[in-house]
C-alpha angles and dihedrals in degrees: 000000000000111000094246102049087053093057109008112080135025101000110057089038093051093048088056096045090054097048096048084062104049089049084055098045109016112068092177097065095026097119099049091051089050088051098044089050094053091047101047088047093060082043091064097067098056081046089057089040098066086027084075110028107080103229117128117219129241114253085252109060090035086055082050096049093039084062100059093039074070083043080067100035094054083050098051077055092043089055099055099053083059095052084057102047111106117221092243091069110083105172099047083054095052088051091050097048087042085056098040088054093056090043087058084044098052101039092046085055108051085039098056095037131026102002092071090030093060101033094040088057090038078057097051107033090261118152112212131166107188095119102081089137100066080055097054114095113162107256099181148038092229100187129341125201104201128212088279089061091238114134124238113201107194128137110223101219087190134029130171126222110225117269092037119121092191092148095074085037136157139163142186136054098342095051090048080047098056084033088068100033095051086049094057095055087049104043110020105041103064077179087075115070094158118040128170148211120223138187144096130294109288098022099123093258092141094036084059097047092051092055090043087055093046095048112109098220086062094048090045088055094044095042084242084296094137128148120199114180132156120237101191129183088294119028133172107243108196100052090045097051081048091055092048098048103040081055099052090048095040095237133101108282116286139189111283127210125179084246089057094057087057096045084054101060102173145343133183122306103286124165124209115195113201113198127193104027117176099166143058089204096056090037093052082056088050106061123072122207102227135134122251085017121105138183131221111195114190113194153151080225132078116221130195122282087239086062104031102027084198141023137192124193130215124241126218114236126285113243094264093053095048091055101041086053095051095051092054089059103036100031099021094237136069100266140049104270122238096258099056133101094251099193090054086051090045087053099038085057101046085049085059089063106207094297107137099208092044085056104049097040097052094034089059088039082068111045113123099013129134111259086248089065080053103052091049090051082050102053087040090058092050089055100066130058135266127301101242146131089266095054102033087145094064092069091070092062091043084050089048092069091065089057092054093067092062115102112248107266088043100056081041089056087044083052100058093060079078090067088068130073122265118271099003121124108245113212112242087223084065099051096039088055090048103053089036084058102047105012091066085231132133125239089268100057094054089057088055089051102050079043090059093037080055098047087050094053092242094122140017128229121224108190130172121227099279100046114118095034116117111277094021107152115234093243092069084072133063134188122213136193147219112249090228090047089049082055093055084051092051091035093063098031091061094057123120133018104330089241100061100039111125092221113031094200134173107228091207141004120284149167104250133006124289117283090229090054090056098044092053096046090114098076134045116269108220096201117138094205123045120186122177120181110197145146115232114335128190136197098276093045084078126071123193124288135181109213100173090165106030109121100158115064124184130181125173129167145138127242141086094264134035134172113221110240111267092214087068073089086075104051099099087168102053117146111154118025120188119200109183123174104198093188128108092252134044116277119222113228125219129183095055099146082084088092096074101080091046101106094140090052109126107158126037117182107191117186128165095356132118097234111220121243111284123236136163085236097056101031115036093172099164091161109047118128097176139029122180127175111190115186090348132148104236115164092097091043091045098047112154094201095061106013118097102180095184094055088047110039093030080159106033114131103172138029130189124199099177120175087341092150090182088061102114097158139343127248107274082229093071086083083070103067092100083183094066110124096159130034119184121184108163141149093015098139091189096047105126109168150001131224123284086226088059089122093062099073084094089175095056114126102163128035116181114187097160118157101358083137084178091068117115118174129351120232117266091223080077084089087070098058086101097174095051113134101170138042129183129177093149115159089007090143095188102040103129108202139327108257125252080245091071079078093066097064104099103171086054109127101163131035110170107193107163125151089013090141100186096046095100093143139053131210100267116282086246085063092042097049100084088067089105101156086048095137098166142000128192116206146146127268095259091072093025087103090049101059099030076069090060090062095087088049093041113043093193111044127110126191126197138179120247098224106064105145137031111262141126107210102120086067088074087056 
């Protein structure tokens, strides 16, 4: 992209135009839009300056500059959400000060430093190489301390970024191929509103669409207004016709009616890409007949030209980039190493047909194997048909001989994907939990198994910024999976008589449990993982079950109301149970007396529901190790009045309130689990305070506290939590200060306190210096300086500034 298309034009002018604005109507981020104007005006001469001068830029600095372009674009955004906050709404103002202030950060940075410094030596023929942390993107998760406080110490050798399909990947001439024609249609033909992407499971079709939304030709058409969302076998219409529409208009979605698309007429140009599309009927509610607007349906299945005006399909790879795709995954490099048996390599890759995802999976399956491994592997592909559109269900039994060569547990582990719906993001917390609970492992080799899933392209990782870091919880961290490879799951799970399978799994969502189930109701179903995927469901939409063995229970479903299966009566063995609501409300949950009968239960996992009110009468959960409520409704559940924790949860060691916005303050009898190990209160945006007794959770390793922007003080009696390892207060606005007390926590190795803006002044460097485990702390620059003074006191301690490269992504959350 040319310099001066990334920052003349329509960006820079209307963020200006924008700002002028908020510095004449908005008194509460007046000051951040003076001071941005005045930044971005001494910007526009170095712009002019290059404009003019002839020099092209290397890749490099232009991918640099090209960041921060989307730096601008995510301000003139961020502006108008200013410009439409009204002045009652105090917390949203906060949040948009909060915001404004990092933009002006952010912007005054790059403008003073390396911004002139890059673009001043590209002008002049300087090389200069001060800018290493543009470069810097986390590669690896390096060590990871779970909710337990036990470390795991496992190198990820691949992790995904969210959005990536790498798994179907391809790359070379013939994506750069699919990637222009696609764009032409697109772009060129004003004739085509709706095109589409064909091709079998495992072709590369996602892979494709991802590059075409990241090219900057195509954000530049769209004016970066670009959806990308996943359909899936059973999607829930009506959220997804709300996000499309709300997106086309610019507002939050609202209700559509076929009146209101021709009331709208036209907005500016906006692409949706819809991924993963198995039906005409769900495609024809999908697409939305308005000017300036296009579709981009990617797809196994061909629709008719009235409903996609234009297909491509997607070709399977040329010899060379076959080959060149399956040594990176067996060998590590782009060509067949000198020590290998070139002519079974030759024929292992020609078996593969083509087919992307067939390549990368078997050729990681057999890294590191005899030759003998690969000449059996060999002899098993020949054997079955060609991969082709024809015979698309043959690739599951050629991907199932990658699986062969796990080790037990392992392909086990792999199995169990198949329990969760199709692409959803499943929290790592909840698979930790599952395989710790029937797999007879501990949390760390968990870790080594989903390490070794990953390695072997079976799954993908999705982290946030901080996963990886030392006390990052699990739930910061999701795995996803290829549809195809969520087949082979499901493939190998199905097999044998529905009574004795060890997971009874619906493969999509439906309105009613499966037939087979029902007709098999007379006698018990051994299975050790249920998994059921339903809309509402009331008390007589379930039959009766016998599970005698079951001790993983998963229910997901989406709607505003749900009773709980009866037959969890019968599940003696019962040791994790998942309750996941994937509608757009919290679903209120019956049946809860269910519970009673749950003394084996170890592990709850709790998200979207309005949890029912806790007594000892209705939940004996003597057992329970961990409870975590994720989205959840929880005043009723959490009432102080009624609600003994201790009596209840005599066992529990972690608990996790995760983006429970109802949460105002915890039981005080939450200071007598003496059990308690973890305690996560984040996200909670109406958390005010925490109990005077805190101190007394003698047990307590990790105490999370991040973006609870109603919190005020923490209790002095934290000083007394002598065993704390861990504390986080990351993103609490209105925390005032630490206490003196903190001092006093000697067995304390990690504070993270980014983004803690009233916090200007530490306890005195005679009460900190106790802190003598203090290992690291995270801040902002305004008490850098404090605790950098700590470090003669403290060897070991290292401090760091939060901010460290140029991105907006915090404006999306």
């Amino acid at each position: 992209m040319a310099l001066n298309e990334m920052f003349v034009g329509e960006i820079v002018t209307e963020l200006l135009k924008q700002l002028n604005a908020i510095s004449h109507k908005s008194c509460f981020c007046k000051s951040s839009a003076d001071n941005l104007i005045t930044s971005i005006q001494e910007l526009l001469p170095i712009i002019e300056e290059l404009k003019y001068s002839g020099v092209e830029l290397p890749a490099f600095r232009q991918s640099q500059l090209n960041r921060f372009s989307e730096t601008l674009r995510g301000g003139i955004e961020l502006a108008r959400k200013v410009l439409e906050s009204g002045r009652w709404n105090v917390y949203k103002n906060l949040q948009l000060v909060r915001k404004m202030e990092k933009l002006e950060k952010q912007v005054t940075r790059f403008i003073s430093g390396p911004m002139q410094a890059h673009l001043l030596a590209d002008v002049h023929h300087m090389r200069f190489e001060t800018m290493e942390r543009f470069n810097r993107l986390e590669q690896r998760l390096d060590s990871m301390k779970t909710g337990s406080g036990r470390w795991v110490e496992e190198a990820v050798k691949r992790t995904e970024v969210e959005g990536d399909s790498n798994l179907g990947g391809f790359s070379g001439i013939g994506l750069e191929l699919g990637k222009d024609k696609v764009k032409k249609m697109m772009i060129e033909r004003d004739d085509l509103n709706v095109v589409g992407i064909w091709g079998i499971g495992g072709s590369g079709k996602t892979t494709l669409a991802n590059e075409i939304c990241r090219d900057n030709q195509v954000q530049s058409y769209f004016n970066n207004r670009i959806l990308f969302l996943t359909v899936s076998q059973s999607p829930d219409l009506e959220q997804l016709r709300a996000k499309i529409w709300g997106f086309i208009t610019g507002n939050e979605p609202l209700n559509y009616t076929r009146k209101s698309q021709c009331e709208w007429g036209s907005g500016p140009q906006a692409l949706v890409v819809l991924d993963d599309v198995w039906s005409l009927p769900v495609l024809e509610q999908l697409i939305f007949r308005v000017p300036t607007y296009k579709t981009l349906v990617i797809s196994r299945f061909k629709f008719p030209r009235r409903v996609v005006n234009e297909v491509y399909e997607v070709e399977l790879l040329e010899e060379d980039e076959s080959m060149s795709l399956f040594c990176r995954s067996a060998f590590g490099q782009n060509s067949i190493p000198p020590t290998a048996n070139e002519t079974l390599v030759k024929q292992i890759v020609d078996e593969c047909k083509g087919l992307p995802l067939a390549l990368k999976v078997i050729g990681a399956s057999l890294q590191d194997q005899p030759e003998m491994y690969w000449i059996n592997a060999r002899k098993r592909l020949s054997r079955g048909e060609l991969i082709c559109e024809s015979h698309e269900n043959k690739l599951l039994d050629r991907m199932a001989i990658s699986i062969e060569c796990l080790k037990t547990k392992v392909k086990e582990c792999f199995m169990d994907l198949g329990s969760f719906p199709e692409d959803k993001k499943i929290p790592l917390d909840v698979l930790v939990n599952m395989w710790v609970e029937i797999h007879n492992i501990d949390e760390e080799e968990a870790f080594t198994i989903l390490m070794e899933l990953s390695d072997k392209n079976l799954l993908t990782l999705v982290k946030d910024a901080r996963a990886g870091e030392a006390y990052c919880s699990y739930h910061e961290i999701c795995v996803t999976q290829h549809d195809v490879l969520r087949d082979l799951a499901l493939h190998l799970s199905n097999k044998g008589e529905v009574n004795e399978r060890k997971r009874l799994l619906m493969p999509r969502r439906d309105t009613e449990l499966p037939r087979d189930w029902e007709k098999n109701a007379d006698q018990p179903f051994n299975a050790q993982i249920v998994s059921v995927h339903t809309g509402e469901m009331r008390e007589m939409d379930w039959f009766h079950m016998e599970f005698p063995k079951t001790e993983v229970l998963i229910l997901n479903f989406c709607s505003d109301k749900y009773f709980l299966p009866p037959f969890i009566d019968d599940m003696p063995k019962l040791r994790a149970l998942i309750v996941i609501n994937h509608g757009t409300t919290e679903a209120t949950l019956e049946n809860f007396s269910v519970f009673t009968n749950l003394a084996n239960l170890r592990s709850l996992w709790l998200e979207k529901v309005s949890v029912p009110q806790l007594s000892n009468a209705t939940v004996p959960l003597r057992n329970l190790r961990k409870l975590s409520m994720v989205l959840c409704k929880v005043s009723n559940s959490l009432d102080p009045a009624v609600l003994d924790l201790p009596q209840i949860f005599p066992r529990l060691s972690e608990l996790v309130i995760d983006h429970c916005d109802d949460l105002v303050k915890i039981p005080l009898s939450i200071c007598k689990v003496n059990s308690l190990q973890s305690l996560s209160l984040t996200n909670c945006h109406r958390l005010r305070e925490l109990p005077a007794d805190l101190g007394m959770l003698k047990k307590l390793q990790i105490l999370r506290l991040s973006a609870c922007p109603e919190l005020k003080m923490l209790p002095p009696s934290i000083g007394e939590l002598v065993g704390l390892k861990y504390l986080d207060i990351s993103e609490c606005v209105n925390l005032k200060c630490l206490p003196k007390e903190v001092g006093k926590l000697v067995s304390l190795e990690k504070i993270d306190m980014r983004d803690c803006l009233q916090i200007v002044n530490l306890p005195t460097h005679a009460a900190l210096s106790n802190l003598k485990s203090l290992q690291r702390v995270i801040c902002d620059e305004e008490v850098f300086g404090q605790w950098r003074n700590l470090e003669k006191t403290v060897p070991n301690l290292h401090v760091q500034i939060a901010e460290k490269w140029y991105s907006l992504d915090w404006l999306n959350s």
